[in-house]
Backbone as a chain_set.jsonl record, in Angstrom:
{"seq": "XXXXXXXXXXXXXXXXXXXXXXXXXXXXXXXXXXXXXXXXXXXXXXXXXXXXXXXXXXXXXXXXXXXXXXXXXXXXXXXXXXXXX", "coords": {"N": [[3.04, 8.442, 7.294], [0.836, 6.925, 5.46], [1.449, 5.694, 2.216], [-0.2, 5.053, -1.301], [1.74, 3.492, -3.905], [4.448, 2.988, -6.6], [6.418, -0.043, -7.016], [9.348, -1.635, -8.33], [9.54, -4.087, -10.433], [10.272, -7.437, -12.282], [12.955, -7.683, -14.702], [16.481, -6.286, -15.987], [16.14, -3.718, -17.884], [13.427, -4.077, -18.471], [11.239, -3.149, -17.061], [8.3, -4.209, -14.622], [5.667, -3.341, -12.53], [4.345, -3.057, -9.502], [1.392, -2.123, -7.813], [1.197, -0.768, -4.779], [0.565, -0.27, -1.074], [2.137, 1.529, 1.019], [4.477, 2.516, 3.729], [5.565, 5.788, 3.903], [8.221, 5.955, 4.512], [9.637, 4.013, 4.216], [11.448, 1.953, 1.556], [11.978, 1.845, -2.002], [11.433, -0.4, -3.094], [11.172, -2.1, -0.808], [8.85, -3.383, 2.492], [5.494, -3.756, 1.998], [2.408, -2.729, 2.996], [-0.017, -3.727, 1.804], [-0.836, -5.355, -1.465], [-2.378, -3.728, -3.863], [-2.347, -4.059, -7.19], [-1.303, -4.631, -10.656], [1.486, -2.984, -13.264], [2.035, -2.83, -15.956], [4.312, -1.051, -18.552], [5.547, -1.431, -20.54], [3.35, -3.293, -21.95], [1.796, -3.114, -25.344], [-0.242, -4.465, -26.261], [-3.666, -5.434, -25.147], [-3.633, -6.076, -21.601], [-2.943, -3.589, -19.581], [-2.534, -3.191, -17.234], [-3.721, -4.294, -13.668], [-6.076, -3.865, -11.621], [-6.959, -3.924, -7.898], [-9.831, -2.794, -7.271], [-12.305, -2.095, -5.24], [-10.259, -2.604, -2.824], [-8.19, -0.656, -3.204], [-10.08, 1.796, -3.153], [-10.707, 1.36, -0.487], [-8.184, 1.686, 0.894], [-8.079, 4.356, -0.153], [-9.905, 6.031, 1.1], [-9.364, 5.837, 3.67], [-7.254, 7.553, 3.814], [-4.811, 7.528, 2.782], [-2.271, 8.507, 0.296], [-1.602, 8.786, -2.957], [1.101, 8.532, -5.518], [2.132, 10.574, -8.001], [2.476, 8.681, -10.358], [0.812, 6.663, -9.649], [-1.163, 7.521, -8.734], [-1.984, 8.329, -11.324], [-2.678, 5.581, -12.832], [-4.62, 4.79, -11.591], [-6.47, 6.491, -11.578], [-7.004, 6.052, -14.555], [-7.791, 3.165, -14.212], [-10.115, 3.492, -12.708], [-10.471, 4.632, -10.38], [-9.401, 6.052, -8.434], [-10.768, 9.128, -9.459], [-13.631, 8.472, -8.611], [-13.691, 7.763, -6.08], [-12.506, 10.162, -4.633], [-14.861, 12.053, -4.694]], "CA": [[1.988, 8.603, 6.311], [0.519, 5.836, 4.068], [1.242, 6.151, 0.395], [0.027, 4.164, -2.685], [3.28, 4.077, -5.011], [4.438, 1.106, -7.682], [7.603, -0.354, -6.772], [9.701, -2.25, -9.486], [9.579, -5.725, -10.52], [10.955, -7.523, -13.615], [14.705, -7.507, -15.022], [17.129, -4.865, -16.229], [15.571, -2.879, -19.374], [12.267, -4.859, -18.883], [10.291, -3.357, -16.152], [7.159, -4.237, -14.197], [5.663, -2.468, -10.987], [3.377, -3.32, -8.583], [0.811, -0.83, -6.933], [1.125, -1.013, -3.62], [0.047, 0.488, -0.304], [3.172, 1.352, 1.879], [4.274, 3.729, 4.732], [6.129, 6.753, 3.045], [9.497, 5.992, 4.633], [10.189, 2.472, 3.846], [12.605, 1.855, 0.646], [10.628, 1.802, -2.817], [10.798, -1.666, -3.487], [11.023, -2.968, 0.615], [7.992, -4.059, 2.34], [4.231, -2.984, 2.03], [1.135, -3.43, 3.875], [-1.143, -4.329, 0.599], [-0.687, -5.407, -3.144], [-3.363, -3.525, -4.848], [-2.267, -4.568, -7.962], [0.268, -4.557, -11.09], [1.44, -1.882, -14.207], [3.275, -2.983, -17.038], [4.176, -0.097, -19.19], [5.781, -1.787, -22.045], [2.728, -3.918, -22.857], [0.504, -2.011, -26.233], [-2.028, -5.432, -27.025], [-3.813, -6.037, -24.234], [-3.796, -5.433, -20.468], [-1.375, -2.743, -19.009], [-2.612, -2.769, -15.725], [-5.179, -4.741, -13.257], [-6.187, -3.091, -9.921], [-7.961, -4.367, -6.991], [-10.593, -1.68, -6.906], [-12.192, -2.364, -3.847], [-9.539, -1.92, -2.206], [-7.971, 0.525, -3.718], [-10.769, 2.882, -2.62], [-11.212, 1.209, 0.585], [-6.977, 2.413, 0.896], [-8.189, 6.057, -0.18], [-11.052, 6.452, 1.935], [-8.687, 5.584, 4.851], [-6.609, 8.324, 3.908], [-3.633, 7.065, 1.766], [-1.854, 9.234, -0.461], [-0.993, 8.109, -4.159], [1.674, 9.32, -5.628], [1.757, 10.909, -9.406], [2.737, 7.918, -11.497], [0.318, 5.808, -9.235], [-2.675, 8.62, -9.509], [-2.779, 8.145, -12.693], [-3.016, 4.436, -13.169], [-5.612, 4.362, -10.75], [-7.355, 7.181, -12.374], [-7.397, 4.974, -15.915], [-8.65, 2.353, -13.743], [-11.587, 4.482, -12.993], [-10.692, 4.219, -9.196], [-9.321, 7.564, -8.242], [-12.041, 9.705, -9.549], [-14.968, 8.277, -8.299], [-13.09, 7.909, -4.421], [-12.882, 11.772, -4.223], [-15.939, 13.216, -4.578]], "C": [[1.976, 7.382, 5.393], [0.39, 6.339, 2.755], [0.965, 4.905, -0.606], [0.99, 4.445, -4.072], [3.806, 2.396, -5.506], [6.061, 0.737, -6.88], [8.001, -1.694, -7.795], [10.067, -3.666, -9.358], [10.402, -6.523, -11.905], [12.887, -7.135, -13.701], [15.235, -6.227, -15.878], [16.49, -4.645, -17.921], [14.013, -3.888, -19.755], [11.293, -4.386, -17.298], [8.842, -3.453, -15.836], [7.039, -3.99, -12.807], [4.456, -3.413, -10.751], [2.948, -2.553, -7.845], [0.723, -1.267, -5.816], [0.511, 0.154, -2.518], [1.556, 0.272, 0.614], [3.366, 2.829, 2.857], [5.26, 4.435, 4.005], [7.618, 6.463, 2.843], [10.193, 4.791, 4.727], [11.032, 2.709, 2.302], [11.23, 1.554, -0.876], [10.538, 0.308, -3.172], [11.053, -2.478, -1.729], [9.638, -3.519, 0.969], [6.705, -3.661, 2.274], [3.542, -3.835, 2.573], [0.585, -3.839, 2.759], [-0.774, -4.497, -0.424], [-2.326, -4.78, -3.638], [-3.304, -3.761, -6.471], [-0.819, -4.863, -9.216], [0.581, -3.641, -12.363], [2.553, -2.405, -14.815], [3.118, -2.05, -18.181], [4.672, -0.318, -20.616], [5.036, -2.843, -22.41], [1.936, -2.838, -23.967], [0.078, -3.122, -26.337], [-2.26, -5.541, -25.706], [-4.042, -5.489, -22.939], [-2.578, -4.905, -20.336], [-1.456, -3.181, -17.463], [-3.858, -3.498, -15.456], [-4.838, -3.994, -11.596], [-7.182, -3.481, -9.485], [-8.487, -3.276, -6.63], [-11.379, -1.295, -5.622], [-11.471, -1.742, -2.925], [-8.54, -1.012, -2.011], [-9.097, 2.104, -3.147], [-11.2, 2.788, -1.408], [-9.609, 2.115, 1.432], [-7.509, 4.013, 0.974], [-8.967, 6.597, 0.857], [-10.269, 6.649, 2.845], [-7.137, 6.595, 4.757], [-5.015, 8.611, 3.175], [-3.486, 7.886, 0.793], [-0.8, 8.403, -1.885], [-0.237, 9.122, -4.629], [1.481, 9.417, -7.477], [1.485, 9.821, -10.188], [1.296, 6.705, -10.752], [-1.107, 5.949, -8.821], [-3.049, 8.296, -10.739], [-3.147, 6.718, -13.584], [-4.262, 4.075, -12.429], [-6.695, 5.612, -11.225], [-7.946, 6.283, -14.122], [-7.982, 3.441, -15.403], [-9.861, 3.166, -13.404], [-11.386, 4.197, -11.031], [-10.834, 5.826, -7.881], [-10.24, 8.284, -8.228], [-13.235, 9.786, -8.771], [-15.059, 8.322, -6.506], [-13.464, 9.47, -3.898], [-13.62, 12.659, -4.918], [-15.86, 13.503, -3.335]], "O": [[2.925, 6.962, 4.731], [-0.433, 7.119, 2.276], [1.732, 3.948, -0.709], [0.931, 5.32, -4.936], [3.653, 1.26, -5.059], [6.601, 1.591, -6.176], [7.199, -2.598, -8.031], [10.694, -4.245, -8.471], [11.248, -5.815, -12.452], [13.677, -6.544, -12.966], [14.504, -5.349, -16.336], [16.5, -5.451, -18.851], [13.621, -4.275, -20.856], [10.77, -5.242, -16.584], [8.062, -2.889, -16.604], [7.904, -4.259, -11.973], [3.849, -4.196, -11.482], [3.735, -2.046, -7.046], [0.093, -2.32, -5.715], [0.07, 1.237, -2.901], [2.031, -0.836, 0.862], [2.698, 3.862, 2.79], [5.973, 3.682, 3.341], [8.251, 6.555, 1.791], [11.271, 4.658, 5.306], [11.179, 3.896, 2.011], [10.054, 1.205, -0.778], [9.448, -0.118, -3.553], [11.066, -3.707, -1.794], [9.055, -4.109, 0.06], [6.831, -2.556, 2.802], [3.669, -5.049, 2.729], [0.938, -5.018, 2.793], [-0.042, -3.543, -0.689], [-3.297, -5.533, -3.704], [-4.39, -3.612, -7.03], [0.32, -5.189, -8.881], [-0.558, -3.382, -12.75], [3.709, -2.454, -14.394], [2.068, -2.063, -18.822], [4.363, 0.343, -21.608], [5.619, -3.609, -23.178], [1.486, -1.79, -23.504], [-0.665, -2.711, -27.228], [-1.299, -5.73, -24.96], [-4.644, -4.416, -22.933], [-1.492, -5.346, -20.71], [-0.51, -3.441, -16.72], [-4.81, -3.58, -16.232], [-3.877, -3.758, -10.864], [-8.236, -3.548, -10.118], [-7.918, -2.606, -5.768], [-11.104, -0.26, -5.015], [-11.752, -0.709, -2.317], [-8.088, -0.633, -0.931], [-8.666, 3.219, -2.851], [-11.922, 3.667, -0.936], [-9.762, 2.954, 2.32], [-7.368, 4.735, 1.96], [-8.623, 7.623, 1.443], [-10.25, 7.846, 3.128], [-6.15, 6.399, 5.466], [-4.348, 9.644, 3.111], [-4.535, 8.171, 0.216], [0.243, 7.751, -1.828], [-0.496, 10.309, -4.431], [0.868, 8.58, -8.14], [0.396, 9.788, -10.762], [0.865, 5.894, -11.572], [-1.961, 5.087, -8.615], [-4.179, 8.037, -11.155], [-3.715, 6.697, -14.676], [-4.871, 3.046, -12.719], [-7.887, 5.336, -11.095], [-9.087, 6.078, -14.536], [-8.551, 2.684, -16.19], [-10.585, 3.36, -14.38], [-12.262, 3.534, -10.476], [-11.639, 6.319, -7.09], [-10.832, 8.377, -7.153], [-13.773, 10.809, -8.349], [-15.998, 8.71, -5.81], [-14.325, 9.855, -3.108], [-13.289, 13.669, -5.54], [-16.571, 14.388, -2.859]]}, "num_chains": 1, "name": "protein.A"}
């Protein structure tokens, strides 16, 4: 099964993820088929998060399963939502 899920980037007590598209049973930070984009949770000015929308819903359409933390960044991107009608 294909899942969209962040996998961690950045140094110890400073992280940053990257949304990705990967197959379920690979390792969380090993290798993925797509970068859809990136989520930094300890920025407040500014951007948290950019997502390749596109393909992000071209991913969903095709059946890809996001997982909670990676639903809801892609829901505040406005990507989620509008995919499943």
């Amino acid at each position: 099964m294909v899942k969209i899920r962040l996998t961690r980037t950045g140094a110890k007590n400073n992280p940053h993820y990257r949304v990705v598209v990967t197959d379920s049973k690979t390792p969380r930070d090993g290798r993925y088929v797509a970068l859809l984009g990136w989520y930094d949770p300890r920025e407040s000015t500014g951007k948290k998060f950019e997502i390749n929308v596109e393909a992000a819903r071209n991913w969903l359409a095709k059946g890809a399963q996001p997982t909670e933390s990676a639903r809801s960044i892609l829901k505040q991107a406005g990507v989620y939502a509008q995919a499943a009608h």
